[in-house]
Structures are given as structure tokens and as C-alpha cells.
NULO-334063 format. One line per field, with one value per residue (C-alpha): residue number from 1; x, y, z. Coordinates in pm, whole numbers, plus 50000, padded with zeros to 5 digits. Layout:
REM NULO-334063
k [NUM:...]
xx [X:...]
yy [Y:...]
zz [Z:...]
REM end
This chain:
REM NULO-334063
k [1:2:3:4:5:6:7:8:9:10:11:12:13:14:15:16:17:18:19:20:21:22:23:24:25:26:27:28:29:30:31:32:33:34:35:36:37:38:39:40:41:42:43:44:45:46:47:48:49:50:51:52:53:54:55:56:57:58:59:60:61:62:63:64:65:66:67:68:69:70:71:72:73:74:75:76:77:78:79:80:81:82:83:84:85:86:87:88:89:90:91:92:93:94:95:96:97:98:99:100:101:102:103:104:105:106:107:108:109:110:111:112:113:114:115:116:117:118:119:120:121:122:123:124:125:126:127:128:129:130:131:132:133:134:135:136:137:138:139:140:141:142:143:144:145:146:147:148:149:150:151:152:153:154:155:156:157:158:159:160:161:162:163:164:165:166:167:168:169:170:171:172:173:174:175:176:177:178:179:180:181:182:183:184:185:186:187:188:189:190:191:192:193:194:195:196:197:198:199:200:201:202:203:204:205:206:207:208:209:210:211:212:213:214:215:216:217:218:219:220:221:222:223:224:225:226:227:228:229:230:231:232:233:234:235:236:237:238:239:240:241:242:243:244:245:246:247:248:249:250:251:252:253:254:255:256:257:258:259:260:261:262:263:264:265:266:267:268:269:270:271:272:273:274:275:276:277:278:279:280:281:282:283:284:285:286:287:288:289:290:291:292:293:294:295:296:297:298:299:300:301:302:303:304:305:306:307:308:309:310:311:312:313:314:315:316:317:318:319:320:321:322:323:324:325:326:327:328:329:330:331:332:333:334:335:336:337:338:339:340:341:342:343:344:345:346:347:348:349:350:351:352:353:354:355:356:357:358:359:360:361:362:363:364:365:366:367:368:369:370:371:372:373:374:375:376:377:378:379:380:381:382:383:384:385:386:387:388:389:390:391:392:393:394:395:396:397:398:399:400:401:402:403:404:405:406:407:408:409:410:411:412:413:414:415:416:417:418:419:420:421:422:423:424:425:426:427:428:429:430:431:432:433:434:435:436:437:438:439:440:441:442:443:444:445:446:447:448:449:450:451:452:453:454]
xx [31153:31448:31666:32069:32189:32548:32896:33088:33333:33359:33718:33930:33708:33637:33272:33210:32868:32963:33334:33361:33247:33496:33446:33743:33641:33804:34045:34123:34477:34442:34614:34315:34072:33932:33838:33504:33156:33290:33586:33593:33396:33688:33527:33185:33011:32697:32527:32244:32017:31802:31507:31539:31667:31598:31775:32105:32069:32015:32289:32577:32435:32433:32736:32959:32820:32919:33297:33263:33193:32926:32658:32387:32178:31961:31625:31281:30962:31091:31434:31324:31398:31365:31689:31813:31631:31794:32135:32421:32607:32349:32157:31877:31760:31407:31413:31260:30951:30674:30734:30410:30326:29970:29992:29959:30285:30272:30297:30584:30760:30786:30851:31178:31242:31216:31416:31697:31683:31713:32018:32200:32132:32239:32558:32693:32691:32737:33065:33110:33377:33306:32962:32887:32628:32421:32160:32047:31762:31472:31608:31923:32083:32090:32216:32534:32615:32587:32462:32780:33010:32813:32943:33264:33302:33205:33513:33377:33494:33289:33239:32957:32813:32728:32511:32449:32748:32483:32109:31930:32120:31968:31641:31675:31654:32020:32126:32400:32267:32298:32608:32803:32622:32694:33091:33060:32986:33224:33504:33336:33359:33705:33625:33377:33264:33099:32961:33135:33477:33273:33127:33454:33595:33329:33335:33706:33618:33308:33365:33734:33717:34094:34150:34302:33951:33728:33663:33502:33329:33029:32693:32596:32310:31926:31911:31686:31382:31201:31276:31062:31012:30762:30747:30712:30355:30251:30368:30169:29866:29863:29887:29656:29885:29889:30175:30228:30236:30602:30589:30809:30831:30926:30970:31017:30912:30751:30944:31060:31432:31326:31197:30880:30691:30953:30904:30517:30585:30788:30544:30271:30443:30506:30304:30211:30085:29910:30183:30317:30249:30363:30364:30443:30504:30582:30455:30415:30601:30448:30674:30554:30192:30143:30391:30190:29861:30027:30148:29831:29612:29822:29829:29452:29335:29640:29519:29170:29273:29463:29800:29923:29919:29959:29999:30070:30166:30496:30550:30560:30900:30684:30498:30852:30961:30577:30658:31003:30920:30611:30838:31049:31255:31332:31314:31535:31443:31592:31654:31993:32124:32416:32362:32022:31941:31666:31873:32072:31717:31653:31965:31923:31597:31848:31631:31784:31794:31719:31888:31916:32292:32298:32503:32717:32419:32600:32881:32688:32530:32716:32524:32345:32434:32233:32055:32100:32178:31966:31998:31821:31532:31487:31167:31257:31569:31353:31097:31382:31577:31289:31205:31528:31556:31242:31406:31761:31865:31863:31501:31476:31680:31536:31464:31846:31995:31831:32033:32347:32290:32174:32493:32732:32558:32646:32976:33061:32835:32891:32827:33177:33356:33184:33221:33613:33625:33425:33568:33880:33840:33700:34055:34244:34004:34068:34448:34671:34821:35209:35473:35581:35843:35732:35697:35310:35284:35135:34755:34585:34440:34031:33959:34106:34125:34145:34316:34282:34507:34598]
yy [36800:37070:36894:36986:37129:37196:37001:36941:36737:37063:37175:37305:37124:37179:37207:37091:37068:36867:36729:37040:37337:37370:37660:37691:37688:37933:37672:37655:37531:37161:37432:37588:37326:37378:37285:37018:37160:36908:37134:37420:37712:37926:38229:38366:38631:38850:38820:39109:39006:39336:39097:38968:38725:38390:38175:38338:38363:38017:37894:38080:38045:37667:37634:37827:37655:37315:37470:37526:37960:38019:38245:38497:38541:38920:38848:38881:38646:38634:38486:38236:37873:37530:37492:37807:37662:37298:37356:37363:37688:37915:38165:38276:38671:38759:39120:39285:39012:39042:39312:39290:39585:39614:39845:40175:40426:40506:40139:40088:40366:40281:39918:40057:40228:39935:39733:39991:40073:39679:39611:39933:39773:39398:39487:39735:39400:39126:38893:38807:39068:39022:39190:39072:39256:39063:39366:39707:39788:39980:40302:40269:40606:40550:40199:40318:40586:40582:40265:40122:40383:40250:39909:40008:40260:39920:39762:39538:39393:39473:39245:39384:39150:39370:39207:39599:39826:40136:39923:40274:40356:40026:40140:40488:40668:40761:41086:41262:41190:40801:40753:40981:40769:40430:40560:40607:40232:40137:40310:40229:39821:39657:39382:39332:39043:39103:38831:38948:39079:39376:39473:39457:39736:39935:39953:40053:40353:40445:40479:40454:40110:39911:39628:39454:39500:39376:38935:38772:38517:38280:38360:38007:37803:37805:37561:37711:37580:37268:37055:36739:36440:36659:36576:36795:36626:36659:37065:37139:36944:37118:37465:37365:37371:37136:36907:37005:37381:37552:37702:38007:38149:38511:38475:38741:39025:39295:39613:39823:39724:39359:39492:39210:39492:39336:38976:39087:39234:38932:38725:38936:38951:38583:38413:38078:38228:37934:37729:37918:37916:38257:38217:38533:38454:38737:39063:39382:39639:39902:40179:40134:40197:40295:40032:39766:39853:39936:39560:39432:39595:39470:39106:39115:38931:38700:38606:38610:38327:38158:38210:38362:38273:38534:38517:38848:38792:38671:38276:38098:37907:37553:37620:37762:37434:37369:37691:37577:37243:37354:37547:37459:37756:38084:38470:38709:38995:39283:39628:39615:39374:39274:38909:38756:38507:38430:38255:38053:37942:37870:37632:37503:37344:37275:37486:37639:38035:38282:38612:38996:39073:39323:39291:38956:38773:38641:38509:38248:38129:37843:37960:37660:37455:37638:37933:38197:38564:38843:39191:39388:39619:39458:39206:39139:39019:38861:38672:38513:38388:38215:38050:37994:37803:37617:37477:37407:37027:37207:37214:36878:36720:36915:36574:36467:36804:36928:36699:36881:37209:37148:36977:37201:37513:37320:37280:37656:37806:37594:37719:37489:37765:38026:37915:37842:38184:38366:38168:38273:38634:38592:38468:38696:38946:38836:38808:38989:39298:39229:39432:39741:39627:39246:39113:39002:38581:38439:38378:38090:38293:38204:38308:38306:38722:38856:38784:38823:39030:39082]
zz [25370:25307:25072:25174:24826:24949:24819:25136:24868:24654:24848:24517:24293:23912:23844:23502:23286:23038:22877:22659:22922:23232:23469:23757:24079:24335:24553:24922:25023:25255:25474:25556:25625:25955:26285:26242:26439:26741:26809:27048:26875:26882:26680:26798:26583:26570:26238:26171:25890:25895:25930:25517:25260:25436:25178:25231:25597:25649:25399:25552:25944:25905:25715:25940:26207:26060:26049:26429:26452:26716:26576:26757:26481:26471:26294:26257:26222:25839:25891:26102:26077:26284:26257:26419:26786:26745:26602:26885:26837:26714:26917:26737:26908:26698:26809:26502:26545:26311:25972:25843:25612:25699:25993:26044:25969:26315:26421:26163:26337:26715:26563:26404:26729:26929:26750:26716:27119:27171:26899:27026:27451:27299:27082:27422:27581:27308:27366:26967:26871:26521:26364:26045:25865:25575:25531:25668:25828:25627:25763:25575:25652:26021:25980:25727:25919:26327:26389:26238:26413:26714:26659:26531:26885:27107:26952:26671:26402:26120:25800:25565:25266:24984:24729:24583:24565:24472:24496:24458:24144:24004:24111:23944:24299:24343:24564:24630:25046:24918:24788:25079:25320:25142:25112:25505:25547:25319:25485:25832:25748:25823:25546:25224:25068:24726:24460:24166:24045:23864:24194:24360:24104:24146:24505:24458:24104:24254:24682:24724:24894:24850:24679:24978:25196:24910:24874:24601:24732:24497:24589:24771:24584:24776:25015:25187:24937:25012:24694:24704:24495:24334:23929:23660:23589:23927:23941:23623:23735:24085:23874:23572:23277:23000:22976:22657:22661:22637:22980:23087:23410:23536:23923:24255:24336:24093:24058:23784:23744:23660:23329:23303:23096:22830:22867:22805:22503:22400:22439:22306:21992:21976:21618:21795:22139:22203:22194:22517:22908:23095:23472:23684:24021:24286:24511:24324:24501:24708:24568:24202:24181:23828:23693:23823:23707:23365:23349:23509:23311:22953:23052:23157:22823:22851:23181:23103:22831:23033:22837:23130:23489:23759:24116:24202:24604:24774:24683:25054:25005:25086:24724:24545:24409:24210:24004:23908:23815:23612:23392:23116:23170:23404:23237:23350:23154:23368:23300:23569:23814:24019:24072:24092:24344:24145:23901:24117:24307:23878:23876:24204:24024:23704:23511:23231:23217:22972:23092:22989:22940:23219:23519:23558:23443:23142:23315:23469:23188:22956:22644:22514:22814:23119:22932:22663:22707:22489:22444:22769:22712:22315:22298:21958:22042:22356:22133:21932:22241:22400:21988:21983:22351:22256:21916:22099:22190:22582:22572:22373:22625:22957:23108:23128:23140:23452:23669:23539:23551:23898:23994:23794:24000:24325:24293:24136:24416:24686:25030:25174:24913:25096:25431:25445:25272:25568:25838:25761:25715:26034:26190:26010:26178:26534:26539:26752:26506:26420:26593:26393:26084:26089:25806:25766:25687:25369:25407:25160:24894:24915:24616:24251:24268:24622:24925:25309:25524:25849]
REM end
């Protein structure tokens, strides 16, 4: 059973961890609130999930369906939920089907065709005015560039979520052909939502975007996870690890940026190895050969000995929740990030984090409270952290402190937050424009830093 992770009471709340740590929660006016799910769905939208990222697809459909939008949702096979065929208001349209890797290139190709030829026939004859794009599609430069001057030619309204300003410039595969076409759908989009203030200025130093077109809005907590009544007994028993070994996890996919080759050496390097459980959890990816048989074939004794349990495949999202309650606590040893959804799945689980000062990792870490923050790329400074974490009164006191950092993470990322937020950006969107030389009405700010206009 999917446990519902969401605050509906978190409206302008303060989430706090404890009576010394305070962290302010972005408020929305009472004169805001909107129209319940039983009211007249006023504002329909198109949202195109290029197929990916079920968690965040099904925490911002069903929330802005509970504030009354109606949604036709574009997915794929991997998006889709129960929910999306039994909840009034949503229209769930599967036209990218089944995005299965092992086929041929030249079935991957007229699959990409197909799917473009049916979005392009269904968006020249959609009703939702409003397009809001979660993700691209693999074939990024066509999707940045005329797919979204299609839309934008039809008459849409387009809202783009960018959870990476410049995602190939993490990766190390940044162009000159990138960044022009990522500028294009920047400029192209009538409206951005980003995750973090940093992103938000770089949107604005690096591709011109303004201010006034640019929200901050939380990244909303997993609720997409089944999390059971499954105990942290039962989790280690099902994966056969001792209850008393000091158990670490590194979770998600396996790519370069993530910087596990670090965590390794860490632990390598560690006195009382025995002492210690690694578990790495996630799919290699297809793009890095040679790093993952470099990785695989350092950790082969480790796993040999059983100090380190791989399972080196995608995590179905029914067996997520025996990982994260096997483990003591999450590793985030990456080389570059802009937010991690991996760390809020982490607190979601109210399991404390251990986390690479790279990106705005450290700001959502209450150090000594939900996790500590190390020095990226440095397993000495790695291998101290995780003694130090296993020493702290947070470790000591996992049992009771779970339940806080998984409420404190509920309330600071609460989907309500990022619901009211979108819904009204949506409005905003859809109103008539003002008549030359009127003055433009307040709007409720949304958010602590940004604002939505006209």
C-alpha cells in the first residue's frame, strides 16, 4: 500500500526538527487558497513527462488534481500509475508505450518517430491551453527547439520544470550546440519553475532568463514509494545483513557524476572494515562502459566477502523501501549536482544523509540533525564523515530520530507548497492581458524569493 507522504496542513507552516533548528517555510497568503477538487475544474493543462521520473509525476499530477486543475497526462509504460485510470480529472494518454532499451537502434528510432508524429497530431488539437513540460524527450534538440515553437505557434502556454539548468555540463558533455539550444527553450517558455535559488541565478548569468519568469518552488517529498510497515529487522533479514553491521547505502543509477568510485575508496580505506555494510543499489549507465567495469572490477573482493552488496539493475519502486530501511544511513558522494531526489526519497524514509558539498546539497542538511556534509571528491575527508556519523548521538538515537527527519522533510517539501505555487502560475497564465497603462494588481508572493506576474 502507497503510503500518502504529503502535509495538506503545511499552508505557511514552520517545519521544525527539533526546538533549536527552525527552517522557514515559503508561505501562501489565506488569499490564495483555492477552489477544493469538487469545484468546477476551471484550469485544464497538458502535462508531457517525456516518458520519466515517476515519483515526481505522480506527486504533482495528484496534487493539482486535488486543487481542482484537470490534467491530460503524456507518458509512457514508465510513468504509469493506478491512480492516473481512477482519479476524476486526469486523462492519462500512454503514447510513448513501452521504452525498453533492449531493441534494436532501428526499433528505437521509428519509436521516437511515432511518438513525435502522435504528440505533434494531439497538441494541434488539445483543448488545455496551458503545456507544462516536466522533461524532454531523449532527442533533446528537437524537443528545445521546434517542438516547443510548435506548441508555442498552436497558442500554448508554456511552463517548463527545470530540475538541470545545464544537465550536460554536470555530465562533462557540454557544447556550444547545447547550451544555444537550451537558451532557445528558455526564452521559448513563458514561465520556469526551478528547485533552488542557485539554479534560478544561473538560469538568469548563464542564459539570460529574467528574474520575473523564474519560481522557486521545493522539490515535493516521494510519495510515489510504497512505504510499508516493513521493520528495519525484517529489511535486513530479507537482504541478509547482520543486525549489527553499520550499514551504508549508495542508491540510483550508476553514472560518473555521482562519484561512487569515492565512497569505494572510503570505505576501502576504512581500519574496521568489518564493522561496515556497503549496499549499492542502482543500473549502471549505458553511456559509461569503462567506468563501470573500473568500479565493478575494485569492489569484486568486497563483494566476494560480503562487505559489500551490489545490485547493479534499476530498484522496482515495490522493493525501494527494503534498501532504505536496511540502512543506517544514505551516501551522497557526488562529483556535481543540482538537487538530488535521491535524498529527499533518503528523508522521506527519515534516514539521515551524508552528502558531498556540491550543489545545494548542503542546504538541506541540518548538520548533526539529518546528515553531515564532507568535502566532494576527498575519501579522506569521506572516511572521517561516515566514523564520525557512526560515533554521533544521530546514529545512537536512529530509532527516535527517524520519525523527525521524516516529518521535518514533509513539511519543508511539501507537495500542498508546490501545488498552490503551480496552480497559481497557472491562473496568472490564463488571464486576460491588462489594457495598455494599467497598473498590474498585487499577486500573493508563493515563494519567500520570487513572484508571479501577469
Amino acid at each position: 500500500m502507497r503510503q500518502n507522504l504529503q502535509n495538506p496542513e503545511a499552508d505557511g507552516a514552520t517545519p521544525t526538527l527539533s526546538n533549536e533548528v527552525e527552517i522557514g517555510q515559503p508561505a501562501i497568503a489565506s488569499s490564495t487558497k483555492l477552489k477544493p477538487a469538487s469545484a468546477t475544474r476551471e484550469i485544464a493543462v497538458t502535462l508531457l513527462t517525456g516518458g520519466i521520473d515517476r515519483p515526481y509525476t505522480f506527486g504533482l499530477a495528484m496534487e493539482l488534481i486535488s486543487k481542482g486543475a484537470a490534467l491530460e497526462l503524456i507518458g509512457s509504460d514508465g510513468v504509469d500509475f493506478p491512480e492516473f485510470h481512477s482519479t476524476p480529472g486526469i486523462s492519462f494518454l500512454n503514447l510513448q508505450g513501452s521504452q525498453r532499451a533492449d531493441v534494436s537502434l532501428i526499433a528505437k528510432v521509428l519509436r521516437l518517430l511515432l511518438y513525435y508524429a502522435k504528440v505533434m497530431r494531439y497538441a494541434a488539437a488539445a483543448k488545455p491551453k496551458i503545456f507544462h513540460i516536466l522533461w524532454n524527450n531523449k532527442f533533446q534538440l528537437f524537443d528545445r527547439t521546434l517542438l516547443t515553437s510548435f506548441y508555442r505557434l498552436l497558442g500554448k502556454k508554456i511552463v517548463l520544470t527545470v530540475h538541470n539548468v545545464n544537465a550536460a555540463r554536470r555530465n562533462s558533455k557540454d557544447t556550444l550546440l547545447n547550451r544555444l539550444t537550451l537558451r532557445i527553450q528558455y526564452r521559448l517558455a513563458h514561465h520556469i519553475f526551478v528547485h533552488t535559488q542557485k539554479m534560478k541565478t544561473e538560469l538568469s548569468a548563464e542564459f539570460g532568463v529574467p528574474g520575473d519568469r523564474v519560481t522557486v518552488i521545493p522539490f515535493g517529498i516521494n510519495n510515489a514509494v510504497p512505504n510499508t510497515s516493513l521493520s528495519r529487522s525484517e529489511a535486513r533479514q530479507h537482504l541478509g545483513i547482520p543486525v549489527d553491521k553499520k550499514t551504508m547505502l549508495f542508491f540510483g543509477r550508476i553514472t560518473p557524476y555521482k562519484g561512487l568510485e569515492f565512497l569505494i575508496d572510503a570505505f576501502q580505506q576504512m581500519v574496521r572494515r568489518d564493522e561496515f555494510q556497503l549496499i549499492v543499489g542502482g543500473r549502471p549507465e549505458n553511456d559509461c562502459p569503462s567506468y563501470w567495469s573500473e568500479i565493478r572490477e575494485r569492489i569484486r573482493e568486497d563483494v566476494r566477502l560480503g562487505r559489500i552488496l551490489l545490485r547493479a539493475e534499476h530498484i522496482p519502486d515495490a522493493e525501494t523501501e527494503i534498501y532504505f530501511k536496511a540502512a543506517d544511513v544514505l551516501v551522497l558522494p557526488y562529483r556535481q549536482i543540482y538537487q538530488s531526489g535521491v535524498l529527499f526519497l533518503g528523508y522521506s524514509f527519515g534516514l539521515p544523509i551524508l552528502a558531498a558539498d556540491v550543489g545545494d546539497l548542503k542546504d538541506q542538511i541540518i548538520e548533526g540533525q539529518t546528515g553531515f556534509v564532507f568535502k566532494p571528491e576527498d575519501p579522506v575527508a569521506l572516511a572521517k564523515t561516515i566514523e564520525r556519523y557512526f560515533s554521533s548521538d544521530l546514529f545512537l538515537e536512529l530509532n527516535n530520530r527517524r520519525q523527525k527527519i521524516s516529518d521535518y522533510a514533509k513539511e519543508r517539501h511539501s507537495w500542498n507548497v508546490v501545488g498552490q505555487t503551480t496552480m497559481m502560475l497557472y491562473a496568472s497564465l490564463l488571464r486576460p492581458p491588462l489594457p495598455t497603462g494599467m497598473p498590474k494588481p498585487e499577486v500573493s508572493k508563493a515563494s519567500a524569493d520570487t513572484k508571479i506576474p501577469n
